[in-house]
C-alpha positions in Angstrom: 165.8 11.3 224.6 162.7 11.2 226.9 162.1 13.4 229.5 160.8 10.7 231.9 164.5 10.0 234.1 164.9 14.0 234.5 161.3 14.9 235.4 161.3 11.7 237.8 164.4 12.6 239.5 163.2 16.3 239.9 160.3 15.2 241.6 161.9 12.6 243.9 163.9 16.1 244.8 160.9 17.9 244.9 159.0 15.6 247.6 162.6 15.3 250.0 162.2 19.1 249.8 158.7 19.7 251.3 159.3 17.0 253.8 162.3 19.3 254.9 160.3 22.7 254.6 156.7 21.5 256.0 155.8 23.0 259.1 153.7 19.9 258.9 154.3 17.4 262.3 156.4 14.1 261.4 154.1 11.8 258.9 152.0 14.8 258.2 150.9 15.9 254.5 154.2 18.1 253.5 152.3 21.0 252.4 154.5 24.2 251.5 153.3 27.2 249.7 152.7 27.4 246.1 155.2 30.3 245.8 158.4 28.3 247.6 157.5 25.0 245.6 157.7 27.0 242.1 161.1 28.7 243.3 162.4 25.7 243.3 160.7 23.5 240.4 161.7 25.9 238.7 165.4 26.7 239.4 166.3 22.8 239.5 164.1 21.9 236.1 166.2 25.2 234.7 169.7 23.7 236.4 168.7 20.1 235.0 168.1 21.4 231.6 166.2 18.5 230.4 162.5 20.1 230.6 161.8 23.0 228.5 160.4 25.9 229.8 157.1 25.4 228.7 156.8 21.7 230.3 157.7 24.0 233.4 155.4 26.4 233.4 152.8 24.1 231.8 153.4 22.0 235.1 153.7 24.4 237.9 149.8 26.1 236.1 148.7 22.5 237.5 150.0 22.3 240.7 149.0 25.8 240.7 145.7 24.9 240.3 145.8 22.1 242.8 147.1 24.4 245.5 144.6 27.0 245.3 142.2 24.3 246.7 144.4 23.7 249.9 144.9 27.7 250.6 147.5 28.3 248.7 149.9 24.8 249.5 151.0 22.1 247.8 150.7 18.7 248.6 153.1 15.9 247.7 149.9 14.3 246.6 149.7 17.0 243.6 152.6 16.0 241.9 
């Protein structure tokens, strides 16, 4: 079975969530700190049980990466 529905999904949930958390204005770019975003990539991709944990931490060394350029945040853009 692939992994593309699951990792989609948790993504889709992943973007709704830093539009809620952002202390971004309305329209602005979503940003939230590395450290909340891999909280919870991490709990839902462990709940979901459909990406194994090295996808996970294969993934959130990228965004990782990406957010060390923007102080520290991520960006919806990174993912």
């Amino acid at each position: 079975m692939s992994c593309w529905y699951p990792l989609q999904s948790l993504l889709s949930s992943m973007k709704q969530a830093c539009e809620i958390l952002t202390r971004d204005p309305e329209g602005g770019a979503a940003r939230i700190p590395f450290e909340t975003f891999s909280f919870l990539y991490s709990y839902l991709a462990s709940i979901d049980g459909e990406i194994s944990e090295t996808e996970i931490k294969a993934f959130l060394h990228e965004i990782e990466e990406k957010a060390e350029k923007h102080s520290g945040m991520v960006l919806i853009r990174h993912f």
